[in-house]
ZAMARGU-4260 file (C-alpha; in steps of 0.2 Angstrom, whole numbers, plus 5000, padded with zeros to 4 digits):
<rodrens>
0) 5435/5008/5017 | 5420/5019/5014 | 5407/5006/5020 | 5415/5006/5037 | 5411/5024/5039
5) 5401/5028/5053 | 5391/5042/5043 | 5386/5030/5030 | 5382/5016/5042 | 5371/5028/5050
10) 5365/5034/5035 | 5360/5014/5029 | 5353/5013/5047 | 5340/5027/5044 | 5337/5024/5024
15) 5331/5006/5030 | 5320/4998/5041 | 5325/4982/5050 | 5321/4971/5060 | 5328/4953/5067
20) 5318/4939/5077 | 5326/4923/5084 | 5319/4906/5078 | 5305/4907/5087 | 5299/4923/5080
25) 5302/4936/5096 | 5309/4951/5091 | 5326/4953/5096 | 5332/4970/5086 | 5323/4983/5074
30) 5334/4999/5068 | 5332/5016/5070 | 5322/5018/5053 | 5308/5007/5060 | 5307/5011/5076
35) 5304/5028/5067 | 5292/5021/5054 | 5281/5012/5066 | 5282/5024/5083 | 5287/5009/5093
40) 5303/5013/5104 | 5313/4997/5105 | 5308/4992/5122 | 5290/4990/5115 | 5295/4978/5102
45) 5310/4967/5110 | 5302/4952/5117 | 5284/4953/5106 | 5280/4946/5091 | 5277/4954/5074
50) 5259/4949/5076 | 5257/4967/5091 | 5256/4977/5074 | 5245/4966/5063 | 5230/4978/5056
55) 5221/4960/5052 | 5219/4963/5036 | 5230/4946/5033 | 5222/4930/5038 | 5229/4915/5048
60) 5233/4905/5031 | 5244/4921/5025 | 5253/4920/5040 | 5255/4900/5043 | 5262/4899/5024
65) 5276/4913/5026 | 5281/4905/5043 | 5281/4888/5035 | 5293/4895/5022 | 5306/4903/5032
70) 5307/4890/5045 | 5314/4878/5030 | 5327/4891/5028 | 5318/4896/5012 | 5317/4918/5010
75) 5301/4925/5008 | 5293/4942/4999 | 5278/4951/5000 | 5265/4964/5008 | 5260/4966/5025
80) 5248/4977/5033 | 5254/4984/5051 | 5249/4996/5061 | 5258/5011/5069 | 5260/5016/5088
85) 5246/5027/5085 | 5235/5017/5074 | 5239/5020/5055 | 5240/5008/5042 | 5257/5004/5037
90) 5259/4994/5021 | 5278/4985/5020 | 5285/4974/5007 | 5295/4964/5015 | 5310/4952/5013
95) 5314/4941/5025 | 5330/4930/5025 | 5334/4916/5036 | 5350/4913/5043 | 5358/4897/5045
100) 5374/4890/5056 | 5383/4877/5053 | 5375/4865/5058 | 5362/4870/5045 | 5351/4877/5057
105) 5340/4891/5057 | 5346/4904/5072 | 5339/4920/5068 | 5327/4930/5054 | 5332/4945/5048
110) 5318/4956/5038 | 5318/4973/5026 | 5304/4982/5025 | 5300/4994/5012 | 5286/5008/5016
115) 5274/5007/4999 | 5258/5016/5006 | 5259/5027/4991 | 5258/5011/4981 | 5247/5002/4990
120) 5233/5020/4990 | 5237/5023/4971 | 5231/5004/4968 | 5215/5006/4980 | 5208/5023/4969
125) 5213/5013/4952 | 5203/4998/4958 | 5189/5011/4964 | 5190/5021/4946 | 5189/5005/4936
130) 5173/4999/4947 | 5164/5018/4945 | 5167/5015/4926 | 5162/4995/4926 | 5145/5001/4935
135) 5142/5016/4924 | 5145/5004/4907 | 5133/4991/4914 | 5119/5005/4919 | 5121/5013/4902
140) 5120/4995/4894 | 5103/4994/4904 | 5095/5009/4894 | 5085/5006/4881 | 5090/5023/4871
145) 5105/5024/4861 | 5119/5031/4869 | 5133/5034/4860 | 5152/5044/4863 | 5165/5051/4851
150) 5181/5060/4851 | 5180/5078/4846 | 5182/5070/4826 | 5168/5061/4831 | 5177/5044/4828
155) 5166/5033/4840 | 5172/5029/4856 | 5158/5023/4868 | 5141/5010/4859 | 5129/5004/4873
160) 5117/4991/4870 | 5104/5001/4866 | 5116/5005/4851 | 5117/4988/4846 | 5095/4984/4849
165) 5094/5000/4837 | 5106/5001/4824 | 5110/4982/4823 | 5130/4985/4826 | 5141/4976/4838
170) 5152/4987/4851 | 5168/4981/4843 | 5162/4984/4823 | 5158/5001/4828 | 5171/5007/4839
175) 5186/5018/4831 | 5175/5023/4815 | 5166/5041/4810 | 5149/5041/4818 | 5144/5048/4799
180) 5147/5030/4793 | 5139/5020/4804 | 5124/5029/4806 | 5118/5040/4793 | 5107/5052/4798
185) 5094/5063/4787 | 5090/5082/4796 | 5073/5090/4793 | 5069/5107/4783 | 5079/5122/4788
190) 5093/5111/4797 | 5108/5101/4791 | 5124/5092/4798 | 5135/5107/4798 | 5123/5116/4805
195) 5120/5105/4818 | 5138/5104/4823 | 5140/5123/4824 | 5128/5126/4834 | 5136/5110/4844
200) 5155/5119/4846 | 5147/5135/4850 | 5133/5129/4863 | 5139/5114/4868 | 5120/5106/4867
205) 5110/5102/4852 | 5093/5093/4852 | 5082/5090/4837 | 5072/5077/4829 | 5081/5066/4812
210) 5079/5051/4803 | 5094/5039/4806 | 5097/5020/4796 | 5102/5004/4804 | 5114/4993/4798
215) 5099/4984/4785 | 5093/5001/4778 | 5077/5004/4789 | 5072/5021/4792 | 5071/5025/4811
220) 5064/5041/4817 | 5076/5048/4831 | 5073/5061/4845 | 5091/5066/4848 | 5103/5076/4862
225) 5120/5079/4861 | 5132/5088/4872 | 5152/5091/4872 | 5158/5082/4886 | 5173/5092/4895
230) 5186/5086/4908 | 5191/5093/4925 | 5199/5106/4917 | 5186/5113/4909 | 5192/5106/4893
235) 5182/5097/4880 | 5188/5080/4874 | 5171/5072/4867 | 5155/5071/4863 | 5140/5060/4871
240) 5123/5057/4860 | 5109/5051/4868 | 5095/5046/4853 | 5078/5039/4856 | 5066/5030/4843
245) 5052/5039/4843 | 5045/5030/4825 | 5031/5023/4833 | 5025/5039/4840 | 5027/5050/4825
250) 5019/5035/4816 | 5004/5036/4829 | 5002/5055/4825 | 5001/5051/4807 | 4988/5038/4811
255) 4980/5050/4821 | 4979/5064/4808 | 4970/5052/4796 | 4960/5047/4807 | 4953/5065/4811
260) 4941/5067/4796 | 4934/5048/4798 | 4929/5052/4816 | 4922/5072/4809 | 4912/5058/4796
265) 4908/5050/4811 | 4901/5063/4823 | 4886/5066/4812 | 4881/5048/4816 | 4884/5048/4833
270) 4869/5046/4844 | 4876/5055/4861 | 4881/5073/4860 | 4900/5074/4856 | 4912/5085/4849
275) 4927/5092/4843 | 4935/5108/4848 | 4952/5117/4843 | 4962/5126/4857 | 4952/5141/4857
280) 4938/5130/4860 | 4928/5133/4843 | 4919/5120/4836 | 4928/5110/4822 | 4915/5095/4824
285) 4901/5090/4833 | 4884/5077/4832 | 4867/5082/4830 | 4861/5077/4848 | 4875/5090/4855
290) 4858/5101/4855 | 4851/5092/4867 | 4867/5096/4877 | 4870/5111/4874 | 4854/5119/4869
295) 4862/5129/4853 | 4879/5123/4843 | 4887/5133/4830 | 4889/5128/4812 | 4908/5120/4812
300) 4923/5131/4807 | 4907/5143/4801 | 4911/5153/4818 | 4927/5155/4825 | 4919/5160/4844
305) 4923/5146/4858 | 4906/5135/4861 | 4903/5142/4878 | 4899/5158/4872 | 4885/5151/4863
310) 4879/5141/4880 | 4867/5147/4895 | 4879/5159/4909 | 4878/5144/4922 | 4883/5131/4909
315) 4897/5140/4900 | 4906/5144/4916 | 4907/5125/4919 | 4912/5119/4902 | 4925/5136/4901
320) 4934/5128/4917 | 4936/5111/4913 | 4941/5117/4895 | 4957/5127/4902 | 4962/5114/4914
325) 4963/5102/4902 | 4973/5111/4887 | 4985/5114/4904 | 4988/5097/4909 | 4985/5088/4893
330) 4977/5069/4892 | 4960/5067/4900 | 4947/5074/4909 | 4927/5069/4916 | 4916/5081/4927
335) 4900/5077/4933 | 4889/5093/4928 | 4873/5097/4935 | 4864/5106/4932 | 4848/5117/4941
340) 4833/5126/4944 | 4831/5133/4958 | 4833/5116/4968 | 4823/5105/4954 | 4838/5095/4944
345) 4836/5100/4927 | 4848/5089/4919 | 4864/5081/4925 | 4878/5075/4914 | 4895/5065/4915
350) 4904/5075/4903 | 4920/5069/4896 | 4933/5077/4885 | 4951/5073/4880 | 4965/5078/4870
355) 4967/5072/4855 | 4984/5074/4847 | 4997/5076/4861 | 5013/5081/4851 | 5006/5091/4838
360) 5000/5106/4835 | 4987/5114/4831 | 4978/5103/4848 | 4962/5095/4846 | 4951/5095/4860
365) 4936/5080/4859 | 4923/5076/4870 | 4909/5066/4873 | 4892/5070/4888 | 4880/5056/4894
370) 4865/5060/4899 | 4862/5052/4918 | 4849/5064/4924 | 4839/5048/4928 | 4851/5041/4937
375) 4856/5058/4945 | 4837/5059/4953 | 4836/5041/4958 | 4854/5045/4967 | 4846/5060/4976
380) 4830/5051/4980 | 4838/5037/4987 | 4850/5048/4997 | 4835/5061/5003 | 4827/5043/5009
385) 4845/5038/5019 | 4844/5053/5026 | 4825/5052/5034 | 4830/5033/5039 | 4845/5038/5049
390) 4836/5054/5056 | 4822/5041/5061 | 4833/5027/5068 | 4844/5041/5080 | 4825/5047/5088
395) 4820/5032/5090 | 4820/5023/5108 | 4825/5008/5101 | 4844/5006/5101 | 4852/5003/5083
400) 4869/4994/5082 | 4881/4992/5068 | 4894/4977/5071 | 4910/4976/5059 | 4917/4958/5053
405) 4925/4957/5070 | 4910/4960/5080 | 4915/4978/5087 | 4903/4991/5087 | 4907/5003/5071
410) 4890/5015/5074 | 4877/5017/5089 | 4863/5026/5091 | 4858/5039/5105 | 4846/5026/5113
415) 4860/5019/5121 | 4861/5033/5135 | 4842/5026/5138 | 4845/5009/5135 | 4861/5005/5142
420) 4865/5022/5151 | 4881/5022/5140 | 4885/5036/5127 | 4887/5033/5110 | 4904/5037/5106
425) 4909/5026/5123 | 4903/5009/5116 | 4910/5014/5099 | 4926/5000/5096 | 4921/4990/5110
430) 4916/4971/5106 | 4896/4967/5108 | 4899/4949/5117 | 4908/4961/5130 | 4891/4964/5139
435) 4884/4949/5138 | 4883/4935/5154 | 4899/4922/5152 | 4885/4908/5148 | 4876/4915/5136
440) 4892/4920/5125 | 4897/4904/5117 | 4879/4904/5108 | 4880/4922/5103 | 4895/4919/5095
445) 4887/4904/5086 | 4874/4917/5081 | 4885/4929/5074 | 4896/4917/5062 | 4879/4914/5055
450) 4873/4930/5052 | 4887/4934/5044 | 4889/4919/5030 | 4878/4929/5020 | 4868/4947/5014
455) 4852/4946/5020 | 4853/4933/5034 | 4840/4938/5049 | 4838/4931/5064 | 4828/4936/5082
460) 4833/4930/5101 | 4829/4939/5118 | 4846/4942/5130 | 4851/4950/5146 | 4864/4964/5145
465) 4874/4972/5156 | 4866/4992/5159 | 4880/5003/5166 | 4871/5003/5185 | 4876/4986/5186
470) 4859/4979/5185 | 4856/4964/5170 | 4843/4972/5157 | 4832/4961/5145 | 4833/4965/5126
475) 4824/4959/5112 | 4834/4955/5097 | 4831/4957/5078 | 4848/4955/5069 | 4850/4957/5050
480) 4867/4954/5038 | 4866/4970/5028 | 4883/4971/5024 | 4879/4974/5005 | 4873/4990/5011
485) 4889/5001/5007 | 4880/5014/5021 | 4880/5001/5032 | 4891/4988/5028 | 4890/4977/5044
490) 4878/4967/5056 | 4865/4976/5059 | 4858/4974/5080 | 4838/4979/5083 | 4839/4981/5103
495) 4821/4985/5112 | 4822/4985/5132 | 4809/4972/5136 | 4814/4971/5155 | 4796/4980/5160
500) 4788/4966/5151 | 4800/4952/5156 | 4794/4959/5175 | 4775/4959/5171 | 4777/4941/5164
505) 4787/4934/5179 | 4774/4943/5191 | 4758/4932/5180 | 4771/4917/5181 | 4773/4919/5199
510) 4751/4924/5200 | 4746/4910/5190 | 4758/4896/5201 | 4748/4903/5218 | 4732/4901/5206
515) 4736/4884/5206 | 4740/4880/5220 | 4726/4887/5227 | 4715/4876/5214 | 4724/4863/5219
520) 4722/4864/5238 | 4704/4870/5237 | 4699/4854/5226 | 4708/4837/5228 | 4709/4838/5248
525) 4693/4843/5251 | 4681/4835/5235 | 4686/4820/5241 | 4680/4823/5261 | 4665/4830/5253
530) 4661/4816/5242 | 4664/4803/5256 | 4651/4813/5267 | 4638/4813/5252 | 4641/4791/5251
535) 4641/4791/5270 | 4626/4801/5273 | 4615/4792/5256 | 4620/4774/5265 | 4613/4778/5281
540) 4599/4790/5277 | 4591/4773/5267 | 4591/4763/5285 | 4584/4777/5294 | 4563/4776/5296
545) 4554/4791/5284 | 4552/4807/5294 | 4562/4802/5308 | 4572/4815/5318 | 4591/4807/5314
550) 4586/4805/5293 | 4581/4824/5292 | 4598/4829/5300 | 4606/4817/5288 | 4595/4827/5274
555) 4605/4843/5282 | 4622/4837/5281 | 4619/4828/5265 | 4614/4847/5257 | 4628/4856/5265
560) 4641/4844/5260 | 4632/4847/5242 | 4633/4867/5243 | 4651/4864/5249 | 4655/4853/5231
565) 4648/4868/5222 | 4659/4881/5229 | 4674/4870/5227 | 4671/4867/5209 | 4667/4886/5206
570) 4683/4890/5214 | 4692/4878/5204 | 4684/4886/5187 | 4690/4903/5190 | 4704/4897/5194
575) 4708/4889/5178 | 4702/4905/5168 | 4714/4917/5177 | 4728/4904/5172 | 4725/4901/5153
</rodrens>
């Protein structure tokens, strides 16, 4: 029998991989052709479960319903992922049969497995190819141009959306048919289909402007490029159309045509000097105020020399410059032109110019000046005063602060060194209440969120601050919100060191307390001695004889005691004056 031929059988045992587990699922025997497949030799696997090879790519449920099957007795089919000794993927579709004794029990599995990596890799790049492509219809589907592809016969093949918003066919009418038919398509002077197409084959690329219909007969005009699309061989096997309505553009060039000789109509009414050059920068238009600009125009399209030859040196070098940039970079320009005599303004001027046609040719180059000389001087005035008030607040002794929203110091003056032996940039960024005593900063705060609620707020206080010797230095405050002023733009801090004063006024204080004490001690204890000596000696002097020795000593003590009273009140007088 040639099945029992040991070469075949050995032949079968390497063509095949197989394996058999016992009903618990241990491994119990795999074949040469697996053990070669997977690198395991069969030490490795007796005794383990299939599980050792999973790659994981099949979860719990994938596994709990093949068991469930086979331990019925029931075969099962399909694809598992393993992994190899060395750690690659092995895909295997495997068969697994049960087998059964007879007492209808299941005593052993016995699986086939079929190496289809090619399969399963040939699947993952069709699944990648189809996604690339899914993604690149849906991008094209999000541009608004037309974009459309044909065969080499120009039978369409490809219609996005932007197809369908502009010709008004679905995908599926237009698919199959000749381009020709679905979109017919009118070419300019000196260019036709054929033409078109030749140049197509031979270039590969044409691009051109033509008029195209939609599906209801309205004429669209259509900025168009078209290329042969060629394959990785170099071979061409289509052609791709990308078309874009421009007929609101060519519609707006037209509009702007007509519109050139109502503004030219317009320019001799115009009040403010403006004008319209051509790209060599001769005038093909301009008001009659433009003399007050330019101090001499010439007579439109009766001289072909560009404006600025007509114009002073120093003003034609600045009108030249912003004339060239602006035909180089299209759109819009404004300079502020200024200009001078000697350092007297002689006129300033926001001058503006533009182009006026973008697409077409020849360009037309308008422009417009203002005159802000006024405005100009005021600006100069105002910035020549700045400048003397800054100059005036850095010399002077007092120390000038600027606090931002958050109270940090944003500018300091250099009367800091002397009034609080700092240097400027060293108290730049650091928070004001920082040098303040701990008691005193609840108010200041309070202070500050006032002052700033609103432009203009003011307010004046006295404080101690800490000097960098350590010592506690008195300030007088005047504090203004001036954050309306863009120069300043803050809380604005007035510090003068009052601590000479404040030491004159507690040396007075401390004078005009001994003052009073001592008009105190020199009048109430000893007036009312005094004035019980003057009773005393007026009682007894009345019962005492005339002329008697003992009444003319009382007549002594009596005038003393009186002298005595008169110093005491003139004591107490001066007193008084040198307190108030």
């Amino acid at each position: 029998m040639p099945f029992r031929d040991p070469f075949y059988l050995k032949f079968l045992d390497e063509a095949n991989l197989i394996t058999a587990t016992d009903e618990s699922g241990y491994i119990v025997d795999a074949n040469e052709g697996f053990l070669r497949v997977s690198g395991y030799s069969k030490n490795e696997l007796i005794g383990k479960k299939h599980t050792i090879m999973s790659a994981g790519i099949q979860d719990e449920h994938f596994y709990r319903t093949l068991w469930n099957t086979i331990k019925t007795g029931q075969p099962w089919t399909g694809d598992i992922c393993d992994l190899s000794k060395d750690g690659r993927k092995l895909w295997f579709r495997t068969s697994i049969r049960p087998k059964i004794n007879e007492q209808g029990e299941v005593v052993r599995f016995y699986a086939m497995h079929t190496l289809i990596n090619d399969i399963k890799e040939a699947e993952e790049l069709r699944l990648k190819l189809l996604e690339k492509t899914s993604m690149l219809a849906q991008l094209l589907d999000h541009v608004s141009d037309a974009v459309i592809a044909t065969d080499l016969n120009f039978n369409i093949a490809y219609w996005n959306k932007g197809c369908e918003n502009l010709y008004g066919f679905k995908a599926e009418e237009a698919m199959g048919r000749p381009i020709s038919e679905m979109v017919p398509t009118e070419f300019g002077e000196g260019s036709s289909e054929e033409e078109s197409a030749e140049t197509l084959m031979k270039s590969g690329f044409w691009s051109g402007e033509v008029k195209q219909r939609d599906r209801y007969g309205k004429l669209h005009h259509i900025s168009a490029v078209v290329s042969i699309i060629k394959d990785d061989n170099g071979q061409s096997n289509g052609v791709l159309a990308v078309n874009r309505d421009i007929s609101e553009r060519v519609q707006a060039i037209q509009a702007l045509k007509e519109s050139e000789e109502r503004l030219k109509s317009f320019m001799r009414h115009c009040p403010a000097p403006a004008w319209i050059l051509d790209e060599r920068g001769a005038v093909r238009a301009c008001s009659p105020s433009c003399i007050l600009f330019c101090g001499d125009v010439p007579n439109p399209f009766q001289d072909e020399r560009p404006i600025w030859e007509f114009l002073p040196d120093h003003k034609a070098q600045h009108w030249r410059k912003q004339f060239e940039k602006l035909l180089k970079s299209g759109g819009s320009d404004q300079e502020l032109m200024i200009f001078r005599n000697g350092t007297e303004l002689e006129s300033a001027w926001l001058m503006h110019q533009f182009v006026l046609n973008e697409t077409s040719s020849p360009r037309l180059i308008g422009g417009v000046a203002i005159d802000i000389s006024a405005r100009i001087r005021e600006e100069e005035h105002l910035k020549n005063r700045e400048e003397y008030l800054k100059n005036l607040i850095e010399k002077h002794q007092d120390l000038t602060l600027v606090l931002n929203e958050e109270g940090l110091i944003s500018l300091c003056t250099p009367a800091s060194r002397e009034v609080l032996g700092a240097e400027p940039d060293h108290l730049v960024g650091i928070y004001f209440g920082l040098g303040l005593p701990p008691e005193y900063l609840s108010e200041w705060q309070t202070r500050f969120e006032k002052l700033k609620l609103k432009p203009g707020n003011i307010d004046q206080f006295e404080i101690r601050y800490l000097h960098r010797n350590g010592n506690w230095v008195y300030l007088d405050v005047s504090a203004s919100n001036c954050k309306d002023i863009p120069t300043l733009g803050g809380i604005v801090l007035y510090l003068r060191n009052v601590s000479s004063q404040k030491a004159v006024e507690q040396q007075l204080t401390r004078q005009n307390n001994q003052l009073l004490e001592i008009a105190w001690l020199q009048s109430d204890p000893i007036r009312k001695p005094i004035t019980a000596i003057l009773s005393l000696t007026e009682s007894v002097s009345d019962r005492l004889p005339e002329g008697s020795k003992e009444r003319d000593s009382l007549r002594v003590v009596r005038d003393e005691a009186l002298q005595l009273e008169k110093l005491v009140t003139e004591i107490t007088r001066k007193a008084n004056m040198l307190i108030g």
